[in-house]
C-alpha positions as CSV (number, residue, x, y, z in Angstrom):
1,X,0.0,0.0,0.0
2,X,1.2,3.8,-0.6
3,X,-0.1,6.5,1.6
4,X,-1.1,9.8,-0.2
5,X,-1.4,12.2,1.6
6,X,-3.5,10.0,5.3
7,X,-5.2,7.7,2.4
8,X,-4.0,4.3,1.6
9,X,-3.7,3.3,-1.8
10,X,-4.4,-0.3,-2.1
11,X,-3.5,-1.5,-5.1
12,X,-3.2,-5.2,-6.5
13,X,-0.2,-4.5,-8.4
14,X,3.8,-2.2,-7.5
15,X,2.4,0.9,-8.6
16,X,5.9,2.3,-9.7
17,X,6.6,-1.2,-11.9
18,X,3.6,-0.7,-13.5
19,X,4.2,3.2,-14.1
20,X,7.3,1.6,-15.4
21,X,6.2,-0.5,-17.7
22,X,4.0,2.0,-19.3
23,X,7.1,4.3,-19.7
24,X,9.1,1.4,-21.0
25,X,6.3,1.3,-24.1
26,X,7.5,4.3,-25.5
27,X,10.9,2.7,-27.3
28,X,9.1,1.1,-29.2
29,X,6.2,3.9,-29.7
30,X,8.9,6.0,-31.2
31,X,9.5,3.4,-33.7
32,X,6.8,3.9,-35.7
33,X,2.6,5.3,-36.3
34,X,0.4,2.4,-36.3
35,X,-1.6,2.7,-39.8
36,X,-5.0,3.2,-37.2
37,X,-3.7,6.4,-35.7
38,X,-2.9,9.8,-36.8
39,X,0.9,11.0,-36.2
40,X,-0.4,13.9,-34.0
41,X,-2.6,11.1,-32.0
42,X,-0.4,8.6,-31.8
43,X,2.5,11.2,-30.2
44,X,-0.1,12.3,-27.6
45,X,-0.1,8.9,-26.6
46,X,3.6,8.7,-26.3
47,X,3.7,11.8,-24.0
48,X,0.9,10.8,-22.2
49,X,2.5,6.9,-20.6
50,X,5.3,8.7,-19.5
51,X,5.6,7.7,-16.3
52,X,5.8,11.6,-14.8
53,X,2.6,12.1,-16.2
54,X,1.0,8.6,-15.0
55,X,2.4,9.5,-11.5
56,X,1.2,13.1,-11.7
57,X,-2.3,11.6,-12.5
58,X,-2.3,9.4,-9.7
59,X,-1.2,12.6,-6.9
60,X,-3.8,14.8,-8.8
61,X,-6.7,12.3,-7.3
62,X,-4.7,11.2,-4.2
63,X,-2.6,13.4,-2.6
64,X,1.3,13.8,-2.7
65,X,2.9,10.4,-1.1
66,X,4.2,11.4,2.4
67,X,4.5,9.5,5.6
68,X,1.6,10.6,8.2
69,X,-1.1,8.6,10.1
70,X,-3.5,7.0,7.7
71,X,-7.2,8.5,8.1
72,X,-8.9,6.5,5.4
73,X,-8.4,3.7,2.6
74,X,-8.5,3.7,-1.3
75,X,-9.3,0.1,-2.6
76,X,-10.9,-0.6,-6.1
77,X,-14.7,-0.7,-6.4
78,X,-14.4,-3.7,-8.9
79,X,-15.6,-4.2,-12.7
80,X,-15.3,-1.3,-14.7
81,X,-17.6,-0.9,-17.8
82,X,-16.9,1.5,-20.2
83,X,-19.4,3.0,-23.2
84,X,-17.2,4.7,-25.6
85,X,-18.5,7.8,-28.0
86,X,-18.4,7.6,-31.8
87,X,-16.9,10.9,-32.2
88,X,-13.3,11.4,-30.7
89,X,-11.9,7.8,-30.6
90,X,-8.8,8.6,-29.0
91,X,-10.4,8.6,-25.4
92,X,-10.5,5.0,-25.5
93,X,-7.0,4.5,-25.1
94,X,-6.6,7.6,-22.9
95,X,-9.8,6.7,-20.3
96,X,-8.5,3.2,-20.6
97,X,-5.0,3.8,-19.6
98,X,-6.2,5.4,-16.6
99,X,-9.0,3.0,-15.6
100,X,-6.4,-0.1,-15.8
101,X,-4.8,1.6,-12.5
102,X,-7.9,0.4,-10.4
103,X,-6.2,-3.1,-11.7
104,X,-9.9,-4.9,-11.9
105,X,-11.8,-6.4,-15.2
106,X,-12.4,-3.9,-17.6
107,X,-14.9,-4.2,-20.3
108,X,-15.0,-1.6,-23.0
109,X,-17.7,-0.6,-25.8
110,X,-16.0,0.5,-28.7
111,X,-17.8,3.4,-30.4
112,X,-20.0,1.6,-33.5
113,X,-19.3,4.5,-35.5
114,X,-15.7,5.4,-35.2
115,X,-12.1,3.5,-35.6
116,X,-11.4,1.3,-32.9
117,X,-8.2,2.8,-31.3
118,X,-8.6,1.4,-27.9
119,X,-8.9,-2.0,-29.3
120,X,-5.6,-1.2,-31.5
121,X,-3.8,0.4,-28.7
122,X,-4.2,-2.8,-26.4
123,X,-3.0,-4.8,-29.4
124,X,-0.1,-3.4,-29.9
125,X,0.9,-2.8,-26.0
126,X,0.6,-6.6,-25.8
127,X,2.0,-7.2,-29.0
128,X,5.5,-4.8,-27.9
129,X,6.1,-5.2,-24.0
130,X,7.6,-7.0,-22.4
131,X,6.2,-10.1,-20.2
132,X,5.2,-8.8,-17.1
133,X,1.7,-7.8,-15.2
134,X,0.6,-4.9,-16.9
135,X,0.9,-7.0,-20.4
136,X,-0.7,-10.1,-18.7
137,X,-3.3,-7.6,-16.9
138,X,-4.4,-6.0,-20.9
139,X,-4.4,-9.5,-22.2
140,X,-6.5,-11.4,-19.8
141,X,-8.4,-8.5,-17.6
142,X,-9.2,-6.3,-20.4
143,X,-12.3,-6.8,-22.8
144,X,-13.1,-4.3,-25.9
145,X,-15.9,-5.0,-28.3
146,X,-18.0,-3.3,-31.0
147,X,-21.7,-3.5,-30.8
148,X,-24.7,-1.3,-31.1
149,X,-26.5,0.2,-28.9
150,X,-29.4,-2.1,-29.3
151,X,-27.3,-5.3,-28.3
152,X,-28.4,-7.5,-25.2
153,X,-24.3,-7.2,-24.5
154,X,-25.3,-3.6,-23.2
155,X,-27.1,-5.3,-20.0
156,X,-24.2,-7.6,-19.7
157,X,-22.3,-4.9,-18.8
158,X,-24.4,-2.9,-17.1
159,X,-25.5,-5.5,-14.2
160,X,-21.9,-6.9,-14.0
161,X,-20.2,-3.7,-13.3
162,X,-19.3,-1.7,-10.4
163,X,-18.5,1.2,-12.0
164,X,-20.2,2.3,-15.8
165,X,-18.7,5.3,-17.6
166,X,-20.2,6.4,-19.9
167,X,-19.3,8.9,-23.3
168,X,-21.9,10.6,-25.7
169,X,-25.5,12.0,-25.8
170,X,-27.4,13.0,-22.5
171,X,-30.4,10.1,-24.4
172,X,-27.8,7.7,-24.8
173,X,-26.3,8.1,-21.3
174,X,-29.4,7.8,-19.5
175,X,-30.1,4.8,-21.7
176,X,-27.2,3.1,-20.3
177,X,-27.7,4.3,-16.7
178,X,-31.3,2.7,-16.8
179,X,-30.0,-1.3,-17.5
180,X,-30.1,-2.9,-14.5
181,X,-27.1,-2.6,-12.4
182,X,-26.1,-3.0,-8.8
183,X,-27.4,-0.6,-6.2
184,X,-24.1,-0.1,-5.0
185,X,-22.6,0.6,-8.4
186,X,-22.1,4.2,-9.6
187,X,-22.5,5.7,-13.1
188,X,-20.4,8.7,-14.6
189,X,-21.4,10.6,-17.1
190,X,-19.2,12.7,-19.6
191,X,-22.1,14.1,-21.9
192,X,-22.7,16.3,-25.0
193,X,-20.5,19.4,-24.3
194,X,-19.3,22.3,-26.6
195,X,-16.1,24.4,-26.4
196,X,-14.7,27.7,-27.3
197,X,-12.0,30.1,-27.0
198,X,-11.5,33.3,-25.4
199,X,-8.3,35.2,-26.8
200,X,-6.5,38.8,-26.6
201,X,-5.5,40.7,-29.6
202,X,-2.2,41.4,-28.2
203,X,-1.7,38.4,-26.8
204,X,-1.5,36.2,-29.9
205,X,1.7,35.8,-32.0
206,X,2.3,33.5,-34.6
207,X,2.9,30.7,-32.4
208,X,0.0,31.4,-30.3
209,X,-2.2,31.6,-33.7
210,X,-0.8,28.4,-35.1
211,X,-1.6,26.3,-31.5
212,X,-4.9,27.7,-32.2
213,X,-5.7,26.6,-35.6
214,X,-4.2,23.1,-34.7
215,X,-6.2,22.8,-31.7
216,X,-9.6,23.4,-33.8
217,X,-8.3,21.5,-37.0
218,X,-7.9,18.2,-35.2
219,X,-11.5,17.3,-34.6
220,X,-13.3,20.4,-36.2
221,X,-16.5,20.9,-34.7
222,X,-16.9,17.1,-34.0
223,X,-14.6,17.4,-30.6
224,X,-16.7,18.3,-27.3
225,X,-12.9,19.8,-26.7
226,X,-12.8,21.6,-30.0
227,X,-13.7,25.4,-30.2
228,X,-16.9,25.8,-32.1
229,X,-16.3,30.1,-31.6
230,X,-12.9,32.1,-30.6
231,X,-14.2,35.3,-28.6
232,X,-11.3,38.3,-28.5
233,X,-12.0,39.8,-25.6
234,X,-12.2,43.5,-25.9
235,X,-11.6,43.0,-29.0
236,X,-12.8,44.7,-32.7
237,X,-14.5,43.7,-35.8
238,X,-10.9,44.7,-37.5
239,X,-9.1,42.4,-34.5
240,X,-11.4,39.7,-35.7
241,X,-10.7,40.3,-39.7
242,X,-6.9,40.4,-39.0
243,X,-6.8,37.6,-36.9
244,X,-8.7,35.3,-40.0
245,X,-6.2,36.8,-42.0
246,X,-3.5,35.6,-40.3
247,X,-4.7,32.2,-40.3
248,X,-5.5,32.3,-43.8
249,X,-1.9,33.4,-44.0
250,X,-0.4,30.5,-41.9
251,X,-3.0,27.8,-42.6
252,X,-1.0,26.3,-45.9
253,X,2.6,25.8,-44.0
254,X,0.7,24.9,-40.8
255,X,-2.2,22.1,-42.1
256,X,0.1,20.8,-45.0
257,X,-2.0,17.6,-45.2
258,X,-5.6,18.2,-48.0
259,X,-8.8,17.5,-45.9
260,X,-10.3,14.6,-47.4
261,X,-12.0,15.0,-50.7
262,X,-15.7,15.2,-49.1
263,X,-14.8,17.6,-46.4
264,X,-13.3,20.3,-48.6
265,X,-16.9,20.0,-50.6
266,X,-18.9,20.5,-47.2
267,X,-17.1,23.4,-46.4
268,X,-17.4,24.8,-50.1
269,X,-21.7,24.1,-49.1
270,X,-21.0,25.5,-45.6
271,X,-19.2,28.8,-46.5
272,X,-22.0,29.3,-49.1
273,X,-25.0,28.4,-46.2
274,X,-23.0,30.7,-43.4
275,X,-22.4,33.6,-45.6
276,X,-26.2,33.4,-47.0
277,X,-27.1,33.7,-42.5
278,X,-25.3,37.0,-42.6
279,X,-21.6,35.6,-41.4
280,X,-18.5,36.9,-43.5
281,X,-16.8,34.1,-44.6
282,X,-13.3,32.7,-46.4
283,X,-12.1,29.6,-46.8
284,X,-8.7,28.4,-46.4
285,X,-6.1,27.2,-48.4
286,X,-7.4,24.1,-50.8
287,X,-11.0,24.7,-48.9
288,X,-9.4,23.3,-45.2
289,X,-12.1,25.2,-42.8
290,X,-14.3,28.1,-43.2
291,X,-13.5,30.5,-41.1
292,X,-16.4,33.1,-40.4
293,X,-16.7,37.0,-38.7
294,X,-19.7,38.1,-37.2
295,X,-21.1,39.8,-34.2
296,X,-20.6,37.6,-30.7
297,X,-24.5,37.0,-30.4
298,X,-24.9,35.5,-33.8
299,X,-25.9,31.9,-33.8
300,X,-23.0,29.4,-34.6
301,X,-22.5,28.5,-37.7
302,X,-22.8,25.1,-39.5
303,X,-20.3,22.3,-40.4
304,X,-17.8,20.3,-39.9
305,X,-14.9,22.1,-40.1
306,X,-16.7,26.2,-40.0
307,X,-15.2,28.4,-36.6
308,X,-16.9,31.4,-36.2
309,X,-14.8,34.8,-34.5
310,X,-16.3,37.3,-32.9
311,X,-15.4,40.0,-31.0
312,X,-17.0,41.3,-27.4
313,X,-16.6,42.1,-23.8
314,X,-16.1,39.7,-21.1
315,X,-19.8,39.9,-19.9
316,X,-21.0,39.1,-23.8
317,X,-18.9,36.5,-23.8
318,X,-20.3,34.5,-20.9
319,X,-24.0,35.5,-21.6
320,X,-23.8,34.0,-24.7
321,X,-22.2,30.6,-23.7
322,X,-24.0,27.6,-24.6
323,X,-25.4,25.7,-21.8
324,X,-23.7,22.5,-22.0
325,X,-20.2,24.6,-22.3
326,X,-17.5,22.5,-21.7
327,X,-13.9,23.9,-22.3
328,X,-12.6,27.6,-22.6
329,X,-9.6,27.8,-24.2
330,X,-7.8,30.6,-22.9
331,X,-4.9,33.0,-24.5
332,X,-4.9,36.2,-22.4
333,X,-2.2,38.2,-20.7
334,X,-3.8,37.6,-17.5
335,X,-5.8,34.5,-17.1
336,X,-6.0,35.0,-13.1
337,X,-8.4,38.0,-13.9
338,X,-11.0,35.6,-15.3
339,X,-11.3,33.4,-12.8
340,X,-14.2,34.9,-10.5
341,X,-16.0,35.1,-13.7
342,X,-15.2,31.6,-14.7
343,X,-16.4,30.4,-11.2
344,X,-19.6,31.9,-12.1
345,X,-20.2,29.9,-15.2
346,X,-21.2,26.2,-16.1
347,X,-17.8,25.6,-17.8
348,X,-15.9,22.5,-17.1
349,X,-12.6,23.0,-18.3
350,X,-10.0,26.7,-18.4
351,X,-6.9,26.0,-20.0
352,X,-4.7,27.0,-22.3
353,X,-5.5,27.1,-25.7
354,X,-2.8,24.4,-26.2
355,X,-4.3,21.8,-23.5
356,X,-8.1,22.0,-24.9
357,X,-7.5,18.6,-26.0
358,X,-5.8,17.2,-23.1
359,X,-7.5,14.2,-21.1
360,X,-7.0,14.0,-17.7
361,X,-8.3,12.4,-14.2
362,X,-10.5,15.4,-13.5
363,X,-13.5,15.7,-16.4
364,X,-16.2,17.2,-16.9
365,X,-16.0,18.6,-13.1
366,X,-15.6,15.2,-11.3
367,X,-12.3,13.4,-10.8
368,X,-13.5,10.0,-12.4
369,X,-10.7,8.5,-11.8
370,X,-10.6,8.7,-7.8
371,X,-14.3,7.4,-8.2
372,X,-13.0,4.2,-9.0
373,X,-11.5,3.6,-5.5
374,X,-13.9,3.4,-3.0
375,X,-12.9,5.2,0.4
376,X,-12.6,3.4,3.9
377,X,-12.5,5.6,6.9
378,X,-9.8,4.2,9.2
């Protein structure tokens, strides 16, 4: 057992072996993309085994490891079944990394819809390390399938687990929170969320600009974490033109890669359908994203890959948040300012621009992965 902090970690496993062992994977990570994973995917997942950031996850939910008089005691719950979304498939590996530190059965619903990167992540982590119990843990502990949502396999996992998380629509959520289960299981929810920036003229160089369009590029509109809207704060119309231009600007040496052939034609349809609404739009290089200017209490504008910027005060900006806000995405000289007036919003997440995408044991405004762990008062 470790102490963090008065609480007793009781794990079935050497917590720093396995941290080492996860750390150990990225030799061979290094190597090579696996043909299921994009490059910039597949080196998030390299940063995120290391074991400093695995151990930093671990204090985040715990405590700092110290020696004082135990007060209470962290042991798994048991089962863990997990309902992946159809959207953003790289939280299977990412939720599944840090749900395998509860060291109990895991049995994971791949997303019906998407690529199955959790599935091809555990393949090849079996596949590459070394024998040893976190490989003999993924092999034998660990189950991921692919099924509808209309599948009897549903209940199986419901009534057999003692902890369901699940990913996607509020509807779909409470469908999978109404199976039977055990009354002394618990269910968390990570629903239907939207995202956005908030950004300072003077504040963005080209750096900050590029991190910006990357961050939105990556999943377009489709990401819960992606920004849907950029609001410069005490900003202009003209600070929103010239920032589009600068992106228009950088968007051919930063995106080098085409969008896919049917993408670039949505957002030729999409420019054409947001400009007819009254937004002033352009399209980047080789028809990338349209990027849209208009006044910060326009409604948001359709497709894919469309980001509207828009200009207003701090107060505009959070009156017209959209209720299930999940992320703001901050680039500001001062971010400390903002933080009474986040406090008095419904948003889940304020980072950097940067770390919009960044998974982590906290979510959604729960530490899910201290939920696991059930806690014994000593």
């Amino acid at each position: 057992m470790i102490n963090f902090d008065g609480k007793l970690a009781a794990f079935s496993y050497d917590l720093m072996d396995r941290l080492n062992q996860w750390d150990a994977l990225r030799t061979k990570m290094v190597r090579g993309v696996p043909a299921e994973f994009t490059r910039d995917e597949w080196a998030y997942l390299v940063n995120f085994v290391s074991v400093d950031h695995l151990y930093d996850c671990v204090e985040k939910s715990f405590g700092q490891e110290e020696v004082c008089e135990p007060m209470s005691l962290m042991r798994p719950r048991g089962p863990i079944a997990i309902w992946l979304p159809s959207n953003v498939s790289l939280l299977g590996p990412l939720v599944l990394i840090l749900s395998s530190f509860a060291g109990v059965p895991m049995r994971v619903k791949a997303g019906s819809k998407s690529n199955d990167l959790c599935a091809a992540f555990v393949q090849f982590v079996i596949d590459n390390l070394g024998e040893g119990e976190l490989r003999d843990y993924l092999r034998d502990q660990v189950k991921i399938e692919r099924f509808d949502r209309h599948d009897p396999r549903n209940a199986e996992m419901a009534v057999n687990a003692s902890v369901r998380i699940a990913f996607g629509s509020d509807a779909a959520m409470a469908a999978i929170h109404a199976l039977p289960h055990p009354v002394d299981s618990i269910g968390i929810s990570f629903g239907d969320h939207r995202s956005e920036a908030w950004v300072e003229a003077d504040a963005l160089d080209d750096a900050a600009v590029t991190t910006l369009m990357k961050v939105f590029a990556i999943y377009g509109q489709a990401g819960c974490t992606s920004p849907r809207r950029v609001v410069v704060l005490g900003g202009s119309e003209a600070d929103c033109h010239a920032l589009r231009d600068r992106m228009l600007k950088l968007w051919p040496t930063t995106m080098k890669a085409d969008a896919p052939m049917h993408i670039a034609s949505l957002n030729v349809m999409h420019a054409q359908l947001n400009a007819a609404s009254g937004w002033d739009v352009k399209l980047t290089n080789r028809n990338g994203a349209v990027l849209g200017v208009g006044p910060v209490d326009k409604a948001e504008m359709s497709g894919l890959m469309s980001l509207a910027i828009v200009s207003g005060t701090i107060e505009q900006a959070v009156a017209m948040l959209p209720p299930n806000i999940q992320t703001i995405g901050h680039n500001v000289a001062d971010y400390s300012m903002l933080l009474p007036v986040i406090a008095k919003t419904k948003a889940k997440r304020f980072v950097p621009v940067a770390q919009m995408h960044h998974f982590g044991p906290v979510w959604d405004g729960q530490n899910f992965f201290r939920q696991l762990f059930e806690e014994v008062a000593l």
